[in-house]
C-alpha positions in Angstrom: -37.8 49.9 47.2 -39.4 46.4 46.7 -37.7 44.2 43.4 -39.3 41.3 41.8 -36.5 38.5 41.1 -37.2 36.9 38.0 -35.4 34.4 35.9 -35.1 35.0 32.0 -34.2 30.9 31.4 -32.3 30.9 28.1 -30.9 27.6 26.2 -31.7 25.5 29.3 -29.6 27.5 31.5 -29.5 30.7 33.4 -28.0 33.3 30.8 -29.7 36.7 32.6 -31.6 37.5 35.7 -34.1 40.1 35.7 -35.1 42.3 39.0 -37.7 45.1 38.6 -38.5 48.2 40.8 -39.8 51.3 40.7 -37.8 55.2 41.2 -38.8 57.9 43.5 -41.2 59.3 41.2 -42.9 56.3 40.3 -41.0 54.8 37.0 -40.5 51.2 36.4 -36.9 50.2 36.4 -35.5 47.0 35.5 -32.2 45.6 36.0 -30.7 42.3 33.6 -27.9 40.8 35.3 -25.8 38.2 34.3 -25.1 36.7 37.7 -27.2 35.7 40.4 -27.7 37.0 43.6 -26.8 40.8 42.8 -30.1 42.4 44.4 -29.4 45.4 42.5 -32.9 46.2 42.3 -33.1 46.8 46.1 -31.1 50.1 45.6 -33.2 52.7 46.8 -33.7 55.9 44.7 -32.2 58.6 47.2 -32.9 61.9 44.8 -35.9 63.9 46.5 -38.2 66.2 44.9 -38.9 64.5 41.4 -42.1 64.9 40.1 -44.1 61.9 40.3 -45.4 61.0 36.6 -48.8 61.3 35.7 -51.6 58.7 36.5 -52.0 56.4 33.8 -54.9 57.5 31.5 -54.6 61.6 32.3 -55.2 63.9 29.3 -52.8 66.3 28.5 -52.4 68.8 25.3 -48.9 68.7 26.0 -48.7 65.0 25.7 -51.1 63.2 22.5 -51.1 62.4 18.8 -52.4 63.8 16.3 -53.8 63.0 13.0 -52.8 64.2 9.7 -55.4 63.8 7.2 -53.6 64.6 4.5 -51.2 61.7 4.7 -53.3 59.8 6.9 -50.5 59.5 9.7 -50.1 59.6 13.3 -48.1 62.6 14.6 -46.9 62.8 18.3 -47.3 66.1 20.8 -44.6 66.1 23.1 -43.8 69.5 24.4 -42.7 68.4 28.0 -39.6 67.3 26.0 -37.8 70.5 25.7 -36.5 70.0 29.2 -34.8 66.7 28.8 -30.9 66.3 29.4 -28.6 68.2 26.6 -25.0 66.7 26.6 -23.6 67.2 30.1 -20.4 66.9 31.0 -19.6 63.4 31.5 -19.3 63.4 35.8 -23.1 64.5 35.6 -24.5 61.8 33.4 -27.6 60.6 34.2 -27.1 57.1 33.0 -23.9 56.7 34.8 -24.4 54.2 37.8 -25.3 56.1 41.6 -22.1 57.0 43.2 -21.7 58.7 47.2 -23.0 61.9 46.7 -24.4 61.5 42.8 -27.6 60.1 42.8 -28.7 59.3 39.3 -31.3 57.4 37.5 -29.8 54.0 37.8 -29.8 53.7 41.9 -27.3 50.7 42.2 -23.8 51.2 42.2 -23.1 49.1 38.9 -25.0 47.4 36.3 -24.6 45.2 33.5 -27.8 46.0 31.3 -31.0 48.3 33.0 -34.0 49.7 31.5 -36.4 51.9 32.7 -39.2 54.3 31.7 -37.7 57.4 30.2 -38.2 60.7 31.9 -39.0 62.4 29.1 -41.1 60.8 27.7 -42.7 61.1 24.2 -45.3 58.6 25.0 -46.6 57.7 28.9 -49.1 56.3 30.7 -49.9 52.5 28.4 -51.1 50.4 31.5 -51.1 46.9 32.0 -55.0 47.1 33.1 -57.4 46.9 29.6 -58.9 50.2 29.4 -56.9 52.1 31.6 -54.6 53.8 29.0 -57.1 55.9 26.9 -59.2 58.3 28.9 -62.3 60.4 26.7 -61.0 63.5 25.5 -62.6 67.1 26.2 -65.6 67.7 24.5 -65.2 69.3 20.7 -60.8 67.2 20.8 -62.1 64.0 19.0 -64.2 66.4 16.1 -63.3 67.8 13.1 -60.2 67.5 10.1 -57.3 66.3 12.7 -58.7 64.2 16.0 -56.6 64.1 19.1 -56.1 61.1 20.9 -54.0 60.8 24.7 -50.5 60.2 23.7 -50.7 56.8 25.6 -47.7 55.0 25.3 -44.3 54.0 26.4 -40.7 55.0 26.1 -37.5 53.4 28.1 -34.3 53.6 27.8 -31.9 50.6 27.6 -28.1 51.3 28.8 -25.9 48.5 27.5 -23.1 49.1 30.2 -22.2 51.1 33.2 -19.1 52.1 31.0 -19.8 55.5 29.8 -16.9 55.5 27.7 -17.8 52.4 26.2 -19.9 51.8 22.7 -21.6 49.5 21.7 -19.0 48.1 19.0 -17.1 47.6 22.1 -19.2 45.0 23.8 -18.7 41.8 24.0 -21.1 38.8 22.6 -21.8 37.9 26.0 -23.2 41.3 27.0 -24.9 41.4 23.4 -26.6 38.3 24.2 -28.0 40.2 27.7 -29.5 43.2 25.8 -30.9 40.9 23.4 -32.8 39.1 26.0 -33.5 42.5 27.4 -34.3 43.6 24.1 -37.0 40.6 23.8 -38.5 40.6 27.1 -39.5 44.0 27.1 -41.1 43.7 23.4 -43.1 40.7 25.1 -43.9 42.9 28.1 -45.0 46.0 26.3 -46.8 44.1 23.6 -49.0 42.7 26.2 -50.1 46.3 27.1 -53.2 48.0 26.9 -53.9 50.3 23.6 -49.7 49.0 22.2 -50.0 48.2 18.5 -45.9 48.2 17.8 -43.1 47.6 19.7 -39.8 49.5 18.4 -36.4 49.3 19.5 -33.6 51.6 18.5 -29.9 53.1 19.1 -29.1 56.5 18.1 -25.2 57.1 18.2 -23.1 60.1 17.7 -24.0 63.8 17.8 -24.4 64.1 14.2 -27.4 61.8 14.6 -28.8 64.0 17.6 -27.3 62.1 20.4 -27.6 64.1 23.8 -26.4 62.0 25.8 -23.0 60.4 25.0 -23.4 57.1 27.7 -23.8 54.0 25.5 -28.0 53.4 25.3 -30.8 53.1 23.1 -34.7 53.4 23.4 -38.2 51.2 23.5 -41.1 52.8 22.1 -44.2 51.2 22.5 -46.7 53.1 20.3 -50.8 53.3 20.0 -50.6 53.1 16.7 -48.6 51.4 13.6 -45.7 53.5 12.5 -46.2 55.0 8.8 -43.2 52.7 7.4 -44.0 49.7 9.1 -47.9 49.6 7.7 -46.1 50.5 3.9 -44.0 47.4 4.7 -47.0 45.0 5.6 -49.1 46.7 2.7 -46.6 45.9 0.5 -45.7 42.4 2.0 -50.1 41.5 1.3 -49.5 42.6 -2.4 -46.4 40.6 -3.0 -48.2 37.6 -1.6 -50.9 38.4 -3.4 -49.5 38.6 -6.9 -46.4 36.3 -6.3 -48.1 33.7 -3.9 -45.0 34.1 -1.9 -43.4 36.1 1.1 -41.7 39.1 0.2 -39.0 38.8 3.4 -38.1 35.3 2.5 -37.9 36.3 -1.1 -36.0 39.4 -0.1 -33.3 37.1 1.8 -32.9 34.4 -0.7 -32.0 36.8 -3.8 -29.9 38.6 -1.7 -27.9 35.3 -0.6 -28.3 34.5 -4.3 -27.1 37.4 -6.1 -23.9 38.2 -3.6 -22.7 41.6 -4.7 -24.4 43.5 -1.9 -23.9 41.1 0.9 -21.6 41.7 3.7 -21.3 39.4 6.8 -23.4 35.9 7.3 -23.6 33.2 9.5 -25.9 30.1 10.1 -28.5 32.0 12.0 -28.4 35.7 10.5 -27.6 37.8 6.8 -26.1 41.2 6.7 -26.4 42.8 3.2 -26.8 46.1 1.8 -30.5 46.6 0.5 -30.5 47.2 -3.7 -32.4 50.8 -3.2 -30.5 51.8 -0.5 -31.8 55.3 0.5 -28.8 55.9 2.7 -24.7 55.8 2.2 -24.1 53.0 3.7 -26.7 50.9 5.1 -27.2 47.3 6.3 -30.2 44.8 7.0 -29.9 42.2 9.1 -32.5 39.2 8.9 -32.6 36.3 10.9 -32.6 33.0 8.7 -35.4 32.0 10.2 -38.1 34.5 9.9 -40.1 36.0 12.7 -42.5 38.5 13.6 -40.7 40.0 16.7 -37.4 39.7 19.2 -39.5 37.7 21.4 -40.2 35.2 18.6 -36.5 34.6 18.2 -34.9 31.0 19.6 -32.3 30.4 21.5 -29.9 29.3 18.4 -30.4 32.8 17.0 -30.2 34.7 19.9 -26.9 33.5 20.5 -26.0 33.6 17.1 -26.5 37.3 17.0 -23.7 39.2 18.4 -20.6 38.4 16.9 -22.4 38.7 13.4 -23.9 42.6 14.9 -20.3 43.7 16.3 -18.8 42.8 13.3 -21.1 44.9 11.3 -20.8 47.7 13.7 -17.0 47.8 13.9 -17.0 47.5 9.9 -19.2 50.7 9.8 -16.0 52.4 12.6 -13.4 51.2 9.8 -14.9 52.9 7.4 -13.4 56.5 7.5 -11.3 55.5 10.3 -13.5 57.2 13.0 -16.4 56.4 15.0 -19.8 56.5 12.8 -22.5 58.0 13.7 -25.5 55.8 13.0 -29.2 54.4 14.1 -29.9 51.2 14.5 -33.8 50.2 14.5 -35.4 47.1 15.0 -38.6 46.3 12.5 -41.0 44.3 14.1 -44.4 43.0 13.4 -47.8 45.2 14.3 -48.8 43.3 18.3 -52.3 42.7 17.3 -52.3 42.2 13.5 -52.4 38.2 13.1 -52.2 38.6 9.5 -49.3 40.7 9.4 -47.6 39.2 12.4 -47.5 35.8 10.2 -46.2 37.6 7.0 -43.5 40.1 8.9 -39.6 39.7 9.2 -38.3 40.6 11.9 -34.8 42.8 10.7 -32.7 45.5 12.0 -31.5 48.4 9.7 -28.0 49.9 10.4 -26.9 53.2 8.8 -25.0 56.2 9.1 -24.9 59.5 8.0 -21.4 59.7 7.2 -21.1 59.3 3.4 -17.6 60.7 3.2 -14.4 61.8 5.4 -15.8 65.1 6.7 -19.2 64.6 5.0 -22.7 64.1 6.2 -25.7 62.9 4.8 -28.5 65.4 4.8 -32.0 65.3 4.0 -32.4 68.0 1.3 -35.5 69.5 -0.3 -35.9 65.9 -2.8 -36.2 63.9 1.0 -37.4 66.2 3.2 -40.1 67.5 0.5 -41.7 64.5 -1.3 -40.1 61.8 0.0 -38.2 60.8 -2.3 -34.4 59.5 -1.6 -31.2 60.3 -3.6 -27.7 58.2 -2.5 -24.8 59.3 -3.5 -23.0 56.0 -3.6 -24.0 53.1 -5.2 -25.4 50.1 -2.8 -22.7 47.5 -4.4 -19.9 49.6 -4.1 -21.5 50.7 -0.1 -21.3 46.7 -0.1 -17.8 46.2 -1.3 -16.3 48.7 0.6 -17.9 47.4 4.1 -16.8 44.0 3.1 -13.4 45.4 2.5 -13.3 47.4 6.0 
């Protein structure tokens, strides 16, 4: 197994080393230490008889998107993914480092933060070679109410520790910092692929959520197309500007610092506040002070900044009912190859959970799942308040 050492230079010093490699059947993995010298990605993949993954560029019917013409949105085809992993017993998980005799997906025998290319994917095959991603269709695919295009994408998954025990509340600001830089350099790295048009980055936690694996991780999606809510976010971002003359993020921010009744944890770099039309029971946005497009955008002063601001968010959502909370975390970022909207965009990461009560879950009834249209059953300045007060 050939690595690639590569330094990931940080505030003018060495803060995470990168080392990239590839699995027995063919994925990309990469390793972000926070030492030198480790060579974990020389540990050779010792599992025989995976299946290698497709070339990139193959058609599949199993694998592609599909259009909806009636709501004019991108839906993806992934039937390969009812094999994946279903919550196995913690000595088989597949995100645990290798051990003697347990060969998993990371091959080296510890880690601090790895990503690699998922192996169920719900998006494969984007390619770092212009053109190579998006192969013609079958005659009679690309006709008619709802065209097909390959599902040519990306998905990784990002562990944040070889603790599976751990959580990500439990980290400390040092290894936050790592999957931020993680976090960032594979945003850059995927942006710069053939047919990406969004980068997202995400952390579903807890089974009420639909966690199947328990290991702390999260996910990259690099998609061929703009995500329905980030294209309503630039849309409306275009007519704000429009009609205001001003940014809609920046004006977003300042009331909120303004007002104060639904903020919850600041510091110079970042602002955590509860959004006034919160659709969920308790949910946070997180903006950087200065605005961005993307994680890779983000400067050293914020990157560092980050961590103790996100844990204390996190372990605020734990206190809440006294248990663990199950919640997704998922980074906005900016369209890749929309200049306009990549000037206008702010970069934020919304954090909620379904819990809304001791016992009680949030679920999406026929009002949400229907039309669309949200209904919370607590209001967002008392959400606000009572994180504050956690």
């Amino acid at each position: 197994m050939q690595a690639d050492d590569d330094q990931i230079p940080a505030g003018g010093g060495r803060l995470t080393w990168q080392h990239s490699a590839h699995l027995a059947d063919g994925r990309e993995i990469i390793y972000f230490d926070e030492a030198p010298g480790l060579n974990r990605g020389l540990a050779r993949d010792l599992r025989e008889g995976l299946p290698p993954v497709p070339v990139p560029g193959t058609w599949s019917p199993e694998q592609a998107v599909r259009w909806d013409p009636l709501l004019g949105e991108w839906v993806i085809i992934a039937a390969q993914r009812q094999e994946r992993t279903f919550l196995p017993p913690p000595d088989q998980c597949p995100l645990d480092p290798s051990a003697p005799g347990r060969p998993t997906e990371v091959p080296a025998d510890s880690y601090d933060v790895v990503v690699f290319e998922n192996r169920f994917p719900s998006l494969r095959g984007a390619s770092a070679v212009p053109g190579a991603s998006h192969p013609p269709l079958p005659p009679g695919l690309d006709d008619g109410m709802s065209p097909q295009r390959s599902g040519c994408g990306r998905c990784e998954v990002v562990c944040f520790t070889s603790d599976h025990s751990a959580s990500f509340a439990s980290l400390t600001p040092r290894r936050v910092r790592t999957v931020m830089e993680a976090w960032a350099a594979r945003t850059a790295a995927l942006s710069a692929m053939d047919g990406v048009e969004q980068v997202y980055c995400f952390e579903n936690r807890g089974e009420e959520i639909g966690v199947t694996l328990h290991h702390p991780h999260g996910q990259i999606y690099a998609f061929p197309f703009v995500t329905p809510r980030t294209r309503q976010m630039v849309a409306q971002a275009r007519s704000y500007a429009a009609q205001a003359g001003r940014n809609l993020f920046d004006d977003l921010v300042a009331a909120e610092q303004a007002d104060g009744a639904r903020m919850v944890a600041a510091n110079d770099q970042w602002t955590a506040f509860v959004p006034p039309a919160a659709r969920w029971p308790y949910e946070v946005l997180i903006f950087p002070v200065r605005r961005v497009p993307d994680l890779a955008a983000l400067d050293d002063a914020a990157r560092a900044a980050f961590g103790a601001l996100y844990l204390d968010v996190l372990r605020r959502f734990d206190r809440l009912f006294g248990t663990p909370a199950p919640y997704i975390a998922a980074w906005h970022q900016a369209p890749v190859t929309d200049a306009g909207a990549r000037r206008d965009f702010g970069l934020h990461v919304q954090v909620f959970t379904v819990r809304r009560a001791p016992g009680k879950l949030k679920y999406l009834a026929g009002t949400e799942s229907g039309m669309g249209v949200w209904v919370n059953d607590i209001v967002p300045e008392t959400a606000a308040r009572r994180l504050r007060e956690a």
